[in-house]
DRENTISE-413929 format. One record per residue: residue number from 1; residue in three letters; chain; x, y, z of N, C-alpha, C in turn. Coordinates in pm, 1 decimal. Layout:
REM residues N
   mike   baro   bami     n_east    n_north       n_up    ca_east   ca_north      ca_up     c_east    c_north       c_up
    NUM    ALA      A          X          Y          Z          X          Y          Z          X          Y          Z
...
***
This chain:
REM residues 82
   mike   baro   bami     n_east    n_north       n_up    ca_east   ca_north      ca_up     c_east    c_north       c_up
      1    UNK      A     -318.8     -217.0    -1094.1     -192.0     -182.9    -1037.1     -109.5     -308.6    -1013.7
      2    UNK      A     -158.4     -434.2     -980.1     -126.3     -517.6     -951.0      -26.8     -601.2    -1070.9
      3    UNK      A     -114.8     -590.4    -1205.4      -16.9     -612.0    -1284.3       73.8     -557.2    -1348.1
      4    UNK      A       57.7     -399.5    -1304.3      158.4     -330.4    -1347.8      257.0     -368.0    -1303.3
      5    UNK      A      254.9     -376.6    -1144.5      395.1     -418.2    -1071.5      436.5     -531.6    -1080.4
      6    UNK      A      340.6     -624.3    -1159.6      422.3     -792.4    -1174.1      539.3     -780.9    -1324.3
      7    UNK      A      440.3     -632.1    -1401.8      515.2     -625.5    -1500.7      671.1     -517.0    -1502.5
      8    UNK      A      660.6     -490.2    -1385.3      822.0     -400.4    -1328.3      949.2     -447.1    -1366.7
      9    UNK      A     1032.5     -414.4    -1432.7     1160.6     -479.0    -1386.0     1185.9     -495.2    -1247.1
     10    UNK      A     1279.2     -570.4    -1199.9     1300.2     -566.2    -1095.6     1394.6     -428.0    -1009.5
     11    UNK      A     1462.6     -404.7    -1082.4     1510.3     -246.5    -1061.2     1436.7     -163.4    -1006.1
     12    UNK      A     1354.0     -142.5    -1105.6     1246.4       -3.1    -1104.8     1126.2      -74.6     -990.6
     13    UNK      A     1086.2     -201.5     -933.5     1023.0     -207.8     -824.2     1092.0     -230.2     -720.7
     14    UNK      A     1214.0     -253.3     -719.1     1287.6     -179.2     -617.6     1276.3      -37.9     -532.1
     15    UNK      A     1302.2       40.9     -672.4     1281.2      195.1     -665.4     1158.5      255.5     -614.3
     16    UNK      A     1076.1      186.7     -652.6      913.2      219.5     -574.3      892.9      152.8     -512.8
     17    UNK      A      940.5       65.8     -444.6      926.0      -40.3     -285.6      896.5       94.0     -194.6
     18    UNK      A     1016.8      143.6     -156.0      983.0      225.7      -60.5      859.2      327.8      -50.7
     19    UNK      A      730.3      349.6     -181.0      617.0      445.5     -166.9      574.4      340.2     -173.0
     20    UNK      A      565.7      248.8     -230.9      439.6      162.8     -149.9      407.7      123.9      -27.0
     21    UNK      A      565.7       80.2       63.9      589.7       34.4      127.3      506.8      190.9      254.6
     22    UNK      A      534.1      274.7      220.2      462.2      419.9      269.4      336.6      402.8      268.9
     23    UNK      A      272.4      393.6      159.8      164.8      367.3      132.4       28.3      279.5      269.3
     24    UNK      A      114.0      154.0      244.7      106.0       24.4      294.6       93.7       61.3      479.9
     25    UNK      A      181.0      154.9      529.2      173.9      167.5      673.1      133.6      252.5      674.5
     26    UNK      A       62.5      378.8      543.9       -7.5      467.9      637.4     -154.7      407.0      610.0
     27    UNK      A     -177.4      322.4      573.0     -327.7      279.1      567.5     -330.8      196.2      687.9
     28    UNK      A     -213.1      101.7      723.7     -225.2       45.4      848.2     -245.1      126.3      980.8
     29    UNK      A     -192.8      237.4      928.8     -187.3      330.7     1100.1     -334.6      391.3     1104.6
     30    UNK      A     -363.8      472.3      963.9     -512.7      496.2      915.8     -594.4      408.3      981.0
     31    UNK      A     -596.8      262.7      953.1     -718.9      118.7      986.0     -693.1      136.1     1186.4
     32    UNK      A     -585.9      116.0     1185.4     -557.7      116.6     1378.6     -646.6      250.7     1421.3
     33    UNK      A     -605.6      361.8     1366.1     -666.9      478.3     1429.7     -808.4      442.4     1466.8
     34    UNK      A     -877.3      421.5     1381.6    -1012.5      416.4     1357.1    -1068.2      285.4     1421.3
     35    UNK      A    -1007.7      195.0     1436.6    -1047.3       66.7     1473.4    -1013.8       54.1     1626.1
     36    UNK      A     -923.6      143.1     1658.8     -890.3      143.4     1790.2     -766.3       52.3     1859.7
     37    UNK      A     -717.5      -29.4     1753.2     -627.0      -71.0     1730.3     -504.3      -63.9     1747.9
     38    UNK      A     -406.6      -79.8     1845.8     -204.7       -4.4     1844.8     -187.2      -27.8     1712.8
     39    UNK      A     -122.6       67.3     1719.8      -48.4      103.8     1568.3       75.3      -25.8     1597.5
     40    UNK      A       92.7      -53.6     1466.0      202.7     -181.8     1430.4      271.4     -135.6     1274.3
     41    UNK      A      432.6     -158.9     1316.5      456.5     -170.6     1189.3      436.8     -291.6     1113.3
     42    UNK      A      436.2     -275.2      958.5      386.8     -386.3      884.4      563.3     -427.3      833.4
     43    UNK      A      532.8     -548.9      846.7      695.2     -608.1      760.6      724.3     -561.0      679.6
     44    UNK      A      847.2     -549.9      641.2      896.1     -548.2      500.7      980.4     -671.8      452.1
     45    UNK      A      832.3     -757.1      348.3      878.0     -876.2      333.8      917.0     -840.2      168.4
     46    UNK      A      957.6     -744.1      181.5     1071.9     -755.7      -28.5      946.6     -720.4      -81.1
     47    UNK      A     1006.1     -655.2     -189.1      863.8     -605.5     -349.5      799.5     -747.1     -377.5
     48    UNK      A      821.8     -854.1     -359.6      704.5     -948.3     -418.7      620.3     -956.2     -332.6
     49    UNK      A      615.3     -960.1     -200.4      445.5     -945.4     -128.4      391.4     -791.1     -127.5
     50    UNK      A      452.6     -668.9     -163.3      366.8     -526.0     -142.5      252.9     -571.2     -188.3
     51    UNK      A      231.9     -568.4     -329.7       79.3     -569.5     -397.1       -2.0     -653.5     -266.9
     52    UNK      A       50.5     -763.2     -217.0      -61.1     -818.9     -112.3     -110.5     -767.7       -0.2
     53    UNK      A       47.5     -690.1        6.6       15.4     -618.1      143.3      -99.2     -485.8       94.6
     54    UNK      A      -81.5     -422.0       -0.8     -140.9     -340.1      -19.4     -279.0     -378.1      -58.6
     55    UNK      A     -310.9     -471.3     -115.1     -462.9     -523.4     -126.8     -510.9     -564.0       13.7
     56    UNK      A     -457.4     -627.7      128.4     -509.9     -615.7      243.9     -520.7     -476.2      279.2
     57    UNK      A     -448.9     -416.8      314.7     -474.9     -264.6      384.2     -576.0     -149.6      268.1
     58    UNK      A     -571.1     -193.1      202.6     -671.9     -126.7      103.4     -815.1     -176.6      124.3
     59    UNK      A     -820.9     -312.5      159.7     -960.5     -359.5      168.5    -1004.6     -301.9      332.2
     60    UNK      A     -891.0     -321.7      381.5     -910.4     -326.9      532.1     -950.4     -141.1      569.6
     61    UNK      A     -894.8      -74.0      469.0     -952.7       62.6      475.9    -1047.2      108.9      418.3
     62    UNK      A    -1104.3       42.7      295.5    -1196.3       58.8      269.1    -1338.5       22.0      342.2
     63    UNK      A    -1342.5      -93.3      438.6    -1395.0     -123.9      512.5    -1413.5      -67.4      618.3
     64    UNK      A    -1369.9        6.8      673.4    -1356.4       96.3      790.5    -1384.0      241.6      753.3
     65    UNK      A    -1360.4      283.9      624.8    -1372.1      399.6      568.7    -1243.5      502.9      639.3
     66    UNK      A    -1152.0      441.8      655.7    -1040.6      486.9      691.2     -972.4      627.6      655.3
     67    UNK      A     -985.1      604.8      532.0     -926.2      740.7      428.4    -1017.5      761.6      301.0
     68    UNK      A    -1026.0      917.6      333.3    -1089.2      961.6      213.7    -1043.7     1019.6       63.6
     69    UNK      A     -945.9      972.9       96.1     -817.8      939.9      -41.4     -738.9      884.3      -89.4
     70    UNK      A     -802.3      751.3      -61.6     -778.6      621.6      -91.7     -752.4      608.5     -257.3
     71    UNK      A     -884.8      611.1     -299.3     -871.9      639.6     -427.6     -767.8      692.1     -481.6
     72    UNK      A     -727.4      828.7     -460.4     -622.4      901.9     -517.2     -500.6      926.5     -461.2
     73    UNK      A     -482.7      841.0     -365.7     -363.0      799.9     -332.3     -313.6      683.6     -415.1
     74    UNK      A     -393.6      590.2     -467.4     -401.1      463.0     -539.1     -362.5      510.4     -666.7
     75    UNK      A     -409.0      594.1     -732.0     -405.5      678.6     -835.6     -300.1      692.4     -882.9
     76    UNK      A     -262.3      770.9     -749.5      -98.1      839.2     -770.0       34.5      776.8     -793.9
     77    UNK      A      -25.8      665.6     -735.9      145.2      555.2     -705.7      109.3      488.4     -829.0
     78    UNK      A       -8.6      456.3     -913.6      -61.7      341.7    -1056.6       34.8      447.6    -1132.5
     79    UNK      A       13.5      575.2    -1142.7       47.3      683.0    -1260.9      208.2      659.3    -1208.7
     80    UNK      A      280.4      672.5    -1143.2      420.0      679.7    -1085.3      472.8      517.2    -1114.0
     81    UNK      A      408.7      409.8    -1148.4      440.4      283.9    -1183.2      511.6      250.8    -1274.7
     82    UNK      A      623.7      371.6    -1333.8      697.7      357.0    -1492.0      807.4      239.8    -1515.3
***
């Protein structure tokens, strides 16, 4: 996924900033729930850090076992990457 989105125009990762950017805080609120954690919003530092942000909160949920549709939430936004 990661290089899909390096390979984006910049337009079109514009256009999908905002589901990742979705993405990205519901795994953060997901990781808080479970961890016990206050919920925090995550920055919105522009389409060139998502992929990072999203590889932290992806690891950070996978680690916690946060969501059990992780996977196919991941899925969904790779296939939607046009």
């Amino acid at each position: 996924m990661i290089q899909r989105w390096r390979q984006l125009p910049l337009d079109h990762a514009f256009s999908h900033a905002p589901r990742v950017r979705r993405l990205v805080q519901s795994l953060a609120d997901q990781v808080a729930r479970v961890t016990g954690v206050r919920l925090l919003t995550v920055p919105d530092a522009g389409p060139a850090t998502l992929m990072d942000q999203l590889t932290v909160m992806v690891y950070d949920a996978s680690a916690t076992a946060a969501t059990p549709t992780l996977a196919d939430d991941l899925a969904s936004l790779r296939r939607d990457l046009t």
